[in-house]
ZAKOLBA-529174 format. One record per residue (C-alpha): residue in one letter; z, x, y; residue number from 1. Coordinates in nm, 2 decimals, always signed. Example, Ala and Ser with C-alpha at 12.3 -4.5 7.8 and 13.67 -1.06 7.14 Angstrom:
<atoms>
- r  c3  c1  c2  k
- a  +0.78  +1.23  -0.45  1
- s  +0.71  +1.37  -0.11  2
</atoms>
This chain:
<atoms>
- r  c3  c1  c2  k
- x  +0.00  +0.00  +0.00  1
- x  -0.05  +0.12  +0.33  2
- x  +0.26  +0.07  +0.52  3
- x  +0.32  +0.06  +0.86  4
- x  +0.72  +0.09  +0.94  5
- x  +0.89  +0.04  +1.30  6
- x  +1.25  +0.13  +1.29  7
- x  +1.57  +0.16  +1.52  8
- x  +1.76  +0.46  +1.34  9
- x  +1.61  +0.81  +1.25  10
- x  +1.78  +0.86  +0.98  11
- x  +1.71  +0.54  +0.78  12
- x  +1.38  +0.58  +0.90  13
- x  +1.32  +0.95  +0.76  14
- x  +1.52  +0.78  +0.40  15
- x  +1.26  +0.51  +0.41  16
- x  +1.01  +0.74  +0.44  17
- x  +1.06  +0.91  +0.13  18
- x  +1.17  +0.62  -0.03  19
- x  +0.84  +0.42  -0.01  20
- x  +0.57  +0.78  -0.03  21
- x  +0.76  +0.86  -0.35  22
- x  +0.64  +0.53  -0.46  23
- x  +0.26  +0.60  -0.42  24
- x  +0.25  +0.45  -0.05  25
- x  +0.07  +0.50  +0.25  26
- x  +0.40  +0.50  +0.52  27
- x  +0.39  +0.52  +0.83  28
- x  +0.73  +0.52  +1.04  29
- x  +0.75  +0.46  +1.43  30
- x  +1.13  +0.46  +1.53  31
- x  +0.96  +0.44  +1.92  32
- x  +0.87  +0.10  +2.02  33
- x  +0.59  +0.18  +2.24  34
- x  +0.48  +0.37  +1.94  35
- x  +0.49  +0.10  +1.72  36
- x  +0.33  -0.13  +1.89  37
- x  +0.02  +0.11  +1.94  38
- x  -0.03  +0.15  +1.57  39
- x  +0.04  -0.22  +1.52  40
- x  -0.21  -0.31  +1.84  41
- x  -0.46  +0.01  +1.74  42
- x  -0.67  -0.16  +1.54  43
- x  -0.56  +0.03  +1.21  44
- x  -0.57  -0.17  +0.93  45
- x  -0.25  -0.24  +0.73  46
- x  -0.11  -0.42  +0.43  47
- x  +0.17  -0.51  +0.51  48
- x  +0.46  -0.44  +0.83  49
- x  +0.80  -0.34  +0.80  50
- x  +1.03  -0.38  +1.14  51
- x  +1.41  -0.41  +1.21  52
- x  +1.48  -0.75  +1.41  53
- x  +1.72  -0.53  +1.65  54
- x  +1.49  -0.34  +1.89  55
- x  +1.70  -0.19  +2.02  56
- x  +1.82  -0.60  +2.01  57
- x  +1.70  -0.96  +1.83  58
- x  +1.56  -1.06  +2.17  59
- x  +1.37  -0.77  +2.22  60
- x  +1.28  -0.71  +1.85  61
- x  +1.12  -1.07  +1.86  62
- x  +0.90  -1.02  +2.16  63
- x  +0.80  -0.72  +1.93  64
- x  +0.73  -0.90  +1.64  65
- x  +0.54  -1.18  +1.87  66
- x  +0.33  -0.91  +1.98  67
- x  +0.29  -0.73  +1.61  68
- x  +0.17  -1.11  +1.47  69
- x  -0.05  -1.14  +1.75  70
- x  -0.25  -0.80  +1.67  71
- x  -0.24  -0.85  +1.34  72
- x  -0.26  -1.21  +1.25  73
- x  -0.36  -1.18  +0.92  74
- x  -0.13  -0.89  +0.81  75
- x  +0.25  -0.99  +0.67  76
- x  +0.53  -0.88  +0.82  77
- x  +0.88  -0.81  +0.64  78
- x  +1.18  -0.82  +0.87  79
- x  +1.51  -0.62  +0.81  80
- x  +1.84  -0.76  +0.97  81
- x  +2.16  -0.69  +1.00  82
- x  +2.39  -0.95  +0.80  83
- x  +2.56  -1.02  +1.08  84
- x  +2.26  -1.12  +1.31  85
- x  +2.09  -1.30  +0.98  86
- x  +2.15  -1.62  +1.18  87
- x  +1.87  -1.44  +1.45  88
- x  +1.56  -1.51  +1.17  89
- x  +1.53  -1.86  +1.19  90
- x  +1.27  -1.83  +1.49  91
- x  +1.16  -1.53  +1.32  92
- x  +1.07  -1.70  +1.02  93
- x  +0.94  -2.03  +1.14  94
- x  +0.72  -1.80  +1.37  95
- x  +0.53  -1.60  +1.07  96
- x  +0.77  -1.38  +0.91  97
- x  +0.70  -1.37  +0.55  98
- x  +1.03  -1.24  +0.44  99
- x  +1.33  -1.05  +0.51  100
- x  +1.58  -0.80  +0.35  101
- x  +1.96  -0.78  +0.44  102
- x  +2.06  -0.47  +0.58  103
- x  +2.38  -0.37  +0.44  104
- x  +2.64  -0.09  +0.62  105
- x  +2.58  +0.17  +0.29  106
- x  +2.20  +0.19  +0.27  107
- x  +2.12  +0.00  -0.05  108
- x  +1.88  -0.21  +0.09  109
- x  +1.62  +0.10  +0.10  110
- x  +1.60  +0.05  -0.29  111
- x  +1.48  -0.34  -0.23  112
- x  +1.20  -0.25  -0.01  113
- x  +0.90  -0.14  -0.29  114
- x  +1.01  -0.41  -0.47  115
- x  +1.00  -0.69  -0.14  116
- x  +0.66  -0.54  -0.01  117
- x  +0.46  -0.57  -0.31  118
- x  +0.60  -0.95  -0.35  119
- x  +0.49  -0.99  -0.04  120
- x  +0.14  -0.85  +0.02  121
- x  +0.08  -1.00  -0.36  122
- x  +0.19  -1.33  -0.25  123
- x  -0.04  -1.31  +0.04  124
- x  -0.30  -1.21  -0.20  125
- x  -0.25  -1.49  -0.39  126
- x  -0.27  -1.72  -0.14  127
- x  -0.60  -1.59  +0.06  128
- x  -0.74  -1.61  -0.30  129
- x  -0.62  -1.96  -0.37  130
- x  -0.81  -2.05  -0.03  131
- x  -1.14  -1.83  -0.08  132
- x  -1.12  -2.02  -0.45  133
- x  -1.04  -2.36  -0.24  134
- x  -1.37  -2.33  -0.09  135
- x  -1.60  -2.22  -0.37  136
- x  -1.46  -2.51  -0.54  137
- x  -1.58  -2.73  -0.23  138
- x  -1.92  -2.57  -0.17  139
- x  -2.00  -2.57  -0.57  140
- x  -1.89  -2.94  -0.57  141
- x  -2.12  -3.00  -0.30  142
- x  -2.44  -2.81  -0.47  143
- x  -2.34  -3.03  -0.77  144
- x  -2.37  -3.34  -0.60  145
- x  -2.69  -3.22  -0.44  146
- x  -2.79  -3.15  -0.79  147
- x  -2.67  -3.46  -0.94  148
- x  -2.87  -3.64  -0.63  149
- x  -3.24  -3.53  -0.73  150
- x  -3.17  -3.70  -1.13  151
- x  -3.29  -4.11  -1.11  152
- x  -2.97  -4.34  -1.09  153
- x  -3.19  -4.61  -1.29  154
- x  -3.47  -4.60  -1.49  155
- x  -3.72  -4.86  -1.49  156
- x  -3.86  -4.95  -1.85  157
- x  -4.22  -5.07  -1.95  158
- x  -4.28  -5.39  -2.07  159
- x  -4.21  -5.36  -2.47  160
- x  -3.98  -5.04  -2.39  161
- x  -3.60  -4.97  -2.35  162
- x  -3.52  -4.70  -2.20  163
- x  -3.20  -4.52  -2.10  164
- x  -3.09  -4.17  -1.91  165
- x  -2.73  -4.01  -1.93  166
- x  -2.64  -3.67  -1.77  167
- x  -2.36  -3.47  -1.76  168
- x  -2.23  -3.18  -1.64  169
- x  -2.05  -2.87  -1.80  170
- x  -1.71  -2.80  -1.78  171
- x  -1.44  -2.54  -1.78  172
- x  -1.07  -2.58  -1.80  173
- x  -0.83  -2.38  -1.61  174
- x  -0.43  -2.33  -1.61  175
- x  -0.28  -2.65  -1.72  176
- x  -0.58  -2.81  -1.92  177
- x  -0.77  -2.92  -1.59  178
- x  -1.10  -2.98  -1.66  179
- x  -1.34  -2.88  -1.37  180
- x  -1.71  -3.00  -1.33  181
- x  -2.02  -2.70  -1.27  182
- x  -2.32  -2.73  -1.10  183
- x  -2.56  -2.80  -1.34  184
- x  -2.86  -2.70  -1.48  185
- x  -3.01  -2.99  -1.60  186
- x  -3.32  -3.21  -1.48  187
- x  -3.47  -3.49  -1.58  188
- x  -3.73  -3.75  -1.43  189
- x  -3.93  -4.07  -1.56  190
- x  -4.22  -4.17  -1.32  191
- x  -4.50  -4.44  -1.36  192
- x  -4.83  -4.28  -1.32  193
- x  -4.99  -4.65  -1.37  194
- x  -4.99  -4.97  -1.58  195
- x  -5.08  -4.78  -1.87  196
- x  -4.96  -4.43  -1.84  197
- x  -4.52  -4.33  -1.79  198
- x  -4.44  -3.99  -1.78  199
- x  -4.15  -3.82  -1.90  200
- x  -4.01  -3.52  -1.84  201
- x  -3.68  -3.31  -1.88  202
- x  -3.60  -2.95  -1.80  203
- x  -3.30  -2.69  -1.89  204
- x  -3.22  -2.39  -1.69  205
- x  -3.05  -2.08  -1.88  206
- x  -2.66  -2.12  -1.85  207
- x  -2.49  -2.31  -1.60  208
- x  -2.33  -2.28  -1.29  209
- x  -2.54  -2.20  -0.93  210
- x  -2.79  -1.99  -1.04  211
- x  -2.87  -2.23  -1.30  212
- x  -2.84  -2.51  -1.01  213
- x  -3.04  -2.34  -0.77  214
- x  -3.32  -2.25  -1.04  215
- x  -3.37  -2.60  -1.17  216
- x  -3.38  -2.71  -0.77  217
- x  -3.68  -2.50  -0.78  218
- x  -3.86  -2.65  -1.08  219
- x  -3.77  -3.01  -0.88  220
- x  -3.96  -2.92  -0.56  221
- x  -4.31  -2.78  -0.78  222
- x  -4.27  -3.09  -0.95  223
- x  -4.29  -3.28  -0.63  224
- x  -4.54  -3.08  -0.50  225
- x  -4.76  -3.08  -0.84  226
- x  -4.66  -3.44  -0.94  227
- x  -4.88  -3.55  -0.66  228
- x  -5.21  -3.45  -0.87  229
- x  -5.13  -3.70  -1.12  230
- x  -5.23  -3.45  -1.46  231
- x  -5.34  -3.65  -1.76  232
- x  -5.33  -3.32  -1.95  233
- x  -4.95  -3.20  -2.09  234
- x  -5.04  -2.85  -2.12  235
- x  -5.22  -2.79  -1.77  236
- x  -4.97  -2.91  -1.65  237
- x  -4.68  -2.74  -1.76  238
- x  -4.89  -2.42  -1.77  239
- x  -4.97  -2.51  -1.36  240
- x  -4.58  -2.54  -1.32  241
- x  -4.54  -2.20  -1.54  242
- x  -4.74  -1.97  -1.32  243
- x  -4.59  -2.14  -0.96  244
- x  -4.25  -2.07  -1.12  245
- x  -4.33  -1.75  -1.19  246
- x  -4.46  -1.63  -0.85  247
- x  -4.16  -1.77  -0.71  248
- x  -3.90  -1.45  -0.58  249
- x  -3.61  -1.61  -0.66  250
- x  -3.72  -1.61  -1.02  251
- x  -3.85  -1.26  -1.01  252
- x  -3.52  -1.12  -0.89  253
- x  -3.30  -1.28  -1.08  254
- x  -3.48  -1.33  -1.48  255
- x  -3.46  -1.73  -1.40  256
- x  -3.55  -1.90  -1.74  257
- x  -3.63  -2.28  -1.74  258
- x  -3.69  -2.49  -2.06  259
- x  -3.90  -2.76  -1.97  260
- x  -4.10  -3.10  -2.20  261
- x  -4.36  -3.26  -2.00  262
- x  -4.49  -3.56  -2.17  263
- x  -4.70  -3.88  -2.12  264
- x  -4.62  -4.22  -2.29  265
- x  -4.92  -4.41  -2.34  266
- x  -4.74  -4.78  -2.34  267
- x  -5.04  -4.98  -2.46  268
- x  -5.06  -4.78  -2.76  269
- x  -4.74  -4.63  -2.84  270
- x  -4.88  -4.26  -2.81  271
- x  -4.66  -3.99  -2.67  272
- x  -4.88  -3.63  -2.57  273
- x  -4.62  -3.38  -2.46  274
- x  -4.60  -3.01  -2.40  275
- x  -4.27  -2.82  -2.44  276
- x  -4.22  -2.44  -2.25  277
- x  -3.89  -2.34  -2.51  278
- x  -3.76  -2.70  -2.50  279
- x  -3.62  -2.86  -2.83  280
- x  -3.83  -3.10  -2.98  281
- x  -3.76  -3.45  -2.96  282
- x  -3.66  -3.62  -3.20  283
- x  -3.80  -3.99  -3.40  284
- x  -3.52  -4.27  -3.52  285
- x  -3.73  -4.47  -3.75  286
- x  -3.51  -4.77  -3.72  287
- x  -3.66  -4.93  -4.04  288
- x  -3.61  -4.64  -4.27  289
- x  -3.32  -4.50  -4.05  290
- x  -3.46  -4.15  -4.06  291
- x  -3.40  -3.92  -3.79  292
- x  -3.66  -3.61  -3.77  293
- x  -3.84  -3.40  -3.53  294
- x  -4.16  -3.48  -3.36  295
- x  -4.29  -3.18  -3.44  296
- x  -4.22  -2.84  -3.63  297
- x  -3.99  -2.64  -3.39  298
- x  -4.17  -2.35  -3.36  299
- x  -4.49  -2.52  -3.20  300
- x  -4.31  -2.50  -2.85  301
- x  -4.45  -2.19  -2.60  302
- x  -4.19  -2.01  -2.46  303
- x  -3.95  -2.07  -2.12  304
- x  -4.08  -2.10  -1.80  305
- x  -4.13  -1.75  -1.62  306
- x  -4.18  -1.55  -1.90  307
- x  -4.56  -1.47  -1.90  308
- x  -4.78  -1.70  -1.60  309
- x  -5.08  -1.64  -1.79  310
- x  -4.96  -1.84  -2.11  311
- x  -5.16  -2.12  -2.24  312
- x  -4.97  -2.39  -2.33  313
- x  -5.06  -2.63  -2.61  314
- x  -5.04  -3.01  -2.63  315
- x  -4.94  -3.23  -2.91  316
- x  -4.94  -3.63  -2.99  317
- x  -4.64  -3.83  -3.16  318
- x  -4.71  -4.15  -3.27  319
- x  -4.36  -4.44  -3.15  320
- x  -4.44  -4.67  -3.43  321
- x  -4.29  -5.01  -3.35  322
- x  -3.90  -5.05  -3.36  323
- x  -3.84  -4.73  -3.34  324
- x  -3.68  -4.45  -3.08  325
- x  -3.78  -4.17  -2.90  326
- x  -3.50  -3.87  -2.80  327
- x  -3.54  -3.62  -2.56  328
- x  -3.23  -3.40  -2.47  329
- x  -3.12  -3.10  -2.36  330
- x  -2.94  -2.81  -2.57  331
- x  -2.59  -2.92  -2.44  332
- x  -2.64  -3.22  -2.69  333
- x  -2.64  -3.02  -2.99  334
- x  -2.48  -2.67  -2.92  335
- x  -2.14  -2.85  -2.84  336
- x  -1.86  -2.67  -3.05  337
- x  -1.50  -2.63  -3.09  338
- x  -1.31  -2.34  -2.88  339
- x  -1.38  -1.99  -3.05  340
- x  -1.60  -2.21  -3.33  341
- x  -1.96  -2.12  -3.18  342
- x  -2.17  -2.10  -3.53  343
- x  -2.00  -2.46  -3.60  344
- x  -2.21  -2.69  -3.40  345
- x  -2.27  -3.04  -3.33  346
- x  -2.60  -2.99  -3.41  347
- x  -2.93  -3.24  -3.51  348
- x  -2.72  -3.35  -3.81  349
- x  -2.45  -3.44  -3.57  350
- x  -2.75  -3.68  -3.33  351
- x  -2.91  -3.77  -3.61  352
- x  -2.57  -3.90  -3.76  353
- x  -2.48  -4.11  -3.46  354
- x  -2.82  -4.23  -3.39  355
- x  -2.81  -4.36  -3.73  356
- x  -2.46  -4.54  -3.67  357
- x  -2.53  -4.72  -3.39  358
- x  -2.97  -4.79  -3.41  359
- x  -2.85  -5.15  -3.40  360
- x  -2.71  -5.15  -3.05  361
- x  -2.89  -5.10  -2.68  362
- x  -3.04  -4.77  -2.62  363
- x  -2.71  -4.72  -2.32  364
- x  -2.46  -4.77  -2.58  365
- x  -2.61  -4.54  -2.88  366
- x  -2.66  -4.26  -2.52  367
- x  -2.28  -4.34  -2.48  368
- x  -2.18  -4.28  -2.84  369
- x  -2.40  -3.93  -2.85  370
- x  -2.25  -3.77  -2.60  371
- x  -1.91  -3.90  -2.68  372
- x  -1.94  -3.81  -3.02  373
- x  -2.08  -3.47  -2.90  374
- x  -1.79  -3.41  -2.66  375
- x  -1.54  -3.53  -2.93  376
- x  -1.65  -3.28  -3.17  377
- x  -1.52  -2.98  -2.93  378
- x  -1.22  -3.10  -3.02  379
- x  -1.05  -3.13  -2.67  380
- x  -1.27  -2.80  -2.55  381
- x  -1.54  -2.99  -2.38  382
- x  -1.92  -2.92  -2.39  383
- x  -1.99  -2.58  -2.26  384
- x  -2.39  -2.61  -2.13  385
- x  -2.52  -2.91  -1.87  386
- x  -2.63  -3.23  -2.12  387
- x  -2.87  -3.43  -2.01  388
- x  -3.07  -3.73  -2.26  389
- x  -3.36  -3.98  -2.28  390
- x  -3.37  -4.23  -2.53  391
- x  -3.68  -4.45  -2.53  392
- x  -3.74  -4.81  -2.76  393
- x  -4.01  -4.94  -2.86  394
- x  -3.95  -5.28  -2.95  395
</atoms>
């Protein structure tokens, strides 16, 4: 710690001295109080002040300390008093003095010093941090909700369709078990090209948290911009979004990944063409037979966004026979897993299991038991990754 000491005797002073250097400290002892005050007022940065109340008396030792507090606002100052003039540190204290130590008649207090400093200046520590923490929480809460703000509320189904979105976000828990939302990572968007024509698309960006927030912002605002063409073809499409995400610098600095599965429902027919960059396959509930399975073999899909802008990607066509379902979800869905338990995942057995279950209810309340069913299998941990799901009926 680097010290800075005003005192009223020599003596104590030169004991003090020695006292605090011998325990690895940075002291520095002023027993003159225009002295003081120039180190205090000099623009020298300190951890933490040390002062007598009595300079030479309380009166004048608190115009001292008014003057100390107001050079050095931020910096915590430990008084010493006499025990006879401890009645003196009520204004003292109610005025900015962090703490105080007792001076007795033999000395001893000297050995309560170290020990009342470092309290102090880690005290202080701990409460700047608590406030710098304060805000992060605030301004990560607020990219969340900006976040949360670009994903559609309410989704409006074709005639012959149900349809249904859910998204949630990851969490952490800190001391005491309180759960604490990220900024996510996690996109998803459902838009009506025509009568005919509904496309559907969901994206993932690697890990969670702002980058992954700010990242899948990005993807949002080429969408808007590309949307605008109206492509009929899945993999010009996502390969159009690939090479703009790849130019972008914010990607190129920082090794931004994106998962992404662009696909077109064609509602007349019950034909869904898609095109996945890296994104799990989604998966068909044959509500007669009650099999779950993948739409396709998993390793048809190209790889992330902003890997390689020159990448063709391909496009495939799934076939929604009558009263069945259509999922499409992100990886938090499926890698959900019990603290310390990381190979033991939720998994497609898991969503294929509850989609099974509950095929006879709406498409919101089999969404509601996935990712409750999902969440429950952490077992009190809570999903680690950004979830996001679209389930899609055809009657």
């Amino acid at each position: 710690m680097r010290v800075l000491i005003g005192w009223d005797q020599a003596e104590e002073a030169e004991l003090i001295s020695l006292y605090l250097g011998a325990s690895g400290n940075e002291a520095q002892v002023e027993t003159d109080r225009d002295r003081f005050l120039g180190q205090a007022e000099g623009g020298s940065q300190w951890d933490v002040v040390l002062m007598t109340t009595n300079m030479p008396d309380a009166e004048a030792g608190y115009d001292v300390f008014c003057r100390v507090r107001k050079a050095m606002p931020e910096c915590p100052v430990v008084g010493a008093c006499r025990t006879q003039d401890i009645v003196q540190l009520a204004r003292f204290i109610s005025n900015g003095m962090r703490s105080y130590v007792p001076r007795d008649l033999g000395g001893d207090f000297v050995f309560l010093l170290q020990t009342t400093l470092e309290s102090t200046v880690q005290a202080v520590r701990a409460e700047r941090e608590q406030v710098i923490a304060e805000k992060m929480r605030d301004e990560i809460e607020s990219v969340r909700r900006f976040q949360e703000s670009v994903i559609p509320n309410r989704l409006a189904a074709p005639v012959g369709y149900q349809l249904a979105g859910r998204y949630e976000p990851a969490q952490i828990r800190v001391v005491g078990g309180t759960p604490v939302n990220l900024a996510g990572g996690d996109y998803y968007e459902v838009v009506h090209l025509d009568k005919k024509n509904m496309v559907v698309l969901m994206g993932d960006a690697a890990g969670h948290g702002m980058r992954a927030c700010m990242s899948i912002m990005s993807l949002h605002t080429l969408v808007k911009m590309i949307a605008s063409r109206k492509f009929r073809r899945t993999d010009v499409f996502v390969s159009e979004i690939n090479r703009h995400f790849c130019r972008q610098s914010f990607n190129q600095q920082d090794g931004s990944l994106i998962t992404l599965l662009y696909g077109i429902l064609r509602i007349d027919r019950g034909e869904f063409t898609w095109t996945s960059a890296g994104h799990p396959m989604p998966l068909l509930h044959d509500r007669g037979s009650n099999q779950v399975t993948p739409v396709e073999n998993t390793d048809t899909a190209g790889p992330p966004l902003g890997v390689d802008p020159d990448f063709k990607y391909t496009s495939y066509r799934t076939k929604l026979p009558t009263n069945s379902r259509l999922l499409v979800y992100t990886d938090g869905l499926v890698e959900a897993y019990p603290e310390g338990q990381q190979m033991r995942q939720f998994g497609e057995d898991g969503v294929a299991e509850t989609m099974q279950r509950t095929g006879a209810t709406s498409v919101e309340s089999t969404l509601e038991s996935l990712f409750d069913d999902s969440n429950a299998f952490t077992e009190g941990a809570g999903r680690h990754d950004d979830t996001s799901a679209l389930l899609l009926e055809r009657a």
